[in-house]
Every structure is written in C-alpha cells, then in structure tokens.
C-alpha positions as CSV (number, residue, x, y, z in Angstrom):
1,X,-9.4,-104.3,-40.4
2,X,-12.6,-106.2,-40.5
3,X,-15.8,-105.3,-42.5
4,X,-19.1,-105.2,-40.5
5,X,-22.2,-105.1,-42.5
6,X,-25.3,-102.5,-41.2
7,X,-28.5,-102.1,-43.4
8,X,-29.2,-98.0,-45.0
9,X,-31.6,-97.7,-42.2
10,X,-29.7,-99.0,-39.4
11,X,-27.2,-96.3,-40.6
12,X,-29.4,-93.6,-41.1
13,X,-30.7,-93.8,-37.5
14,X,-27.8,-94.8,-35.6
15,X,-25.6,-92.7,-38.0
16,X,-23.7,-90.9,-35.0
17,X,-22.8,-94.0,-33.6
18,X,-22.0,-96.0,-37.1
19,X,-19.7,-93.1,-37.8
20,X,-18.0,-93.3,-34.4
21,X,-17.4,-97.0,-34.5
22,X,-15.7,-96.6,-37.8
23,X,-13.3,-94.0,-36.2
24,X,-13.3,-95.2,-32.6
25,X,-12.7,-98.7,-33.5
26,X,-10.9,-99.0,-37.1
27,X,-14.1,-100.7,-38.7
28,X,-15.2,-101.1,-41.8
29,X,-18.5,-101.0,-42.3
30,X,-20.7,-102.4,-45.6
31,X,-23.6,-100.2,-46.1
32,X,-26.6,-102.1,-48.1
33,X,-30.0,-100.9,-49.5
34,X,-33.0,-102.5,-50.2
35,X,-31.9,-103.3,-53.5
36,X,-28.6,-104.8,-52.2
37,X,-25.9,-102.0,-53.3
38,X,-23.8,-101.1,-51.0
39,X,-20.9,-99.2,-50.4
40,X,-18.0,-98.6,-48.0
41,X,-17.6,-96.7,-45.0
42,X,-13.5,-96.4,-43.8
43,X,-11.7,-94.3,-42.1
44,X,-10.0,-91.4,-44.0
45,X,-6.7,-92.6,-42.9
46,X,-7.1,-96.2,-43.7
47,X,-8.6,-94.8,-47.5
48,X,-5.2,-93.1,-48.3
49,X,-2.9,-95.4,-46.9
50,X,-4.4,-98.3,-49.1
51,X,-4.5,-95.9,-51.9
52,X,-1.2,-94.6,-51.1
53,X,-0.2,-98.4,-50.8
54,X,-1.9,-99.3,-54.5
55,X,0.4,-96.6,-55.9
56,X,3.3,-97.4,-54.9
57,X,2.4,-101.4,-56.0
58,X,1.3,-100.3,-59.3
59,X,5.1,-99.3,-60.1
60,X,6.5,-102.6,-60.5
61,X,10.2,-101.4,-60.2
62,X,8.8,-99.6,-56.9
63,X,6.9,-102.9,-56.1
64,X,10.5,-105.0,-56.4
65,X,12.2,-102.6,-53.8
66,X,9.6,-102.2,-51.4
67,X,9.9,-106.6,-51.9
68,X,13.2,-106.5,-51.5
69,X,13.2,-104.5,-48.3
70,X,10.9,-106.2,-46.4
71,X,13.0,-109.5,-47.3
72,X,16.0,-107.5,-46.2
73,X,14.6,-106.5,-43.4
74,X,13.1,-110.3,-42.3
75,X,16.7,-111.6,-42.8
76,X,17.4,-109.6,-40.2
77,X,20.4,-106.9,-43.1
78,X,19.4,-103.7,-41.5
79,X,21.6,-101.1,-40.1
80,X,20.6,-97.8,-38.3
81,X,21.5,-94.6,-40.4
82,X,21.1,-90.9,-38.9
83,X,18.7,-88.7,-41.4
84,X,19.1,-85.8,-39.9
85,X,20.9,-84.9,-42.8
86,X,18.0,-85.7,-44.8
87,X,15.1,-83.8,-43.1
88,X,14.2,-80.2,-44.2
C-alpha cells in the first residue's frame, strides 16, 4: 500500500478516475488543499482491515497470541485441523 499525493483540484476534476485508482489499484491517495490539510482516501476494505487489525493489537493479551502464532507458524509448528466442526 503506497500513498500518492493529488491536489483538491486535481481530485475534484479527475474525481472518477482518482476514485477508480484507489479501487482498481489498492492506492492510497493524500488529498491536500490550498491551505495544506489533507486527508485520506483508502479503500473500504483496507479501512477496516487496519481498523480491524488496531483492535485486535490494542488487546495486549490478544497482541501476545496473535505474536506467538506468527512465530509458531515461522518455526515452521503448524498442523492442519478440519473445522468443519466449527462452522455454523
């Protein structure tokens, strides 16, 4: 995910195409005024899967499993289960 940088009225006139890069391309595009404030453009999808990713950090008990996993996981102690048992 990189972040472009477009001007308000490069957006406002090219909107169409702004808002098709973002989507098309997984962009992330800065959006400045005149008086330099600026704000965000993202995908939906990207949004909540960092937000979804920020909650689960901001749990540090969650934050220590999900650690712990991933060093599971790059040590190479994982074993296939079957969830159908789990699914609704």
């Amino acid at each position: 995910m990189s972040l472009q940088t477009v001007s308000f009225q490069e957006c406002s006139t090219q909107f169409p195409k702004v808002f098709e890069r973002v989507l098309n391309n997984h962009e992330v595009i800065s959006i400045s005024n005149a008086s330099k404030q600026t704000v965000v453009m993202l995908d939906a999808k990207e949004y909540n899967s960092l937000i979804e990713t920020l909650y689960l950090l901001s749990n540090s008990a969650n934050a220590n499993r999900l650690r712990e996993g991933i060093a599971q996981h790059q040590q190479g102690l994982v074993r296939e289960i079957d969830v159908t048992a789990y699914l609704d």
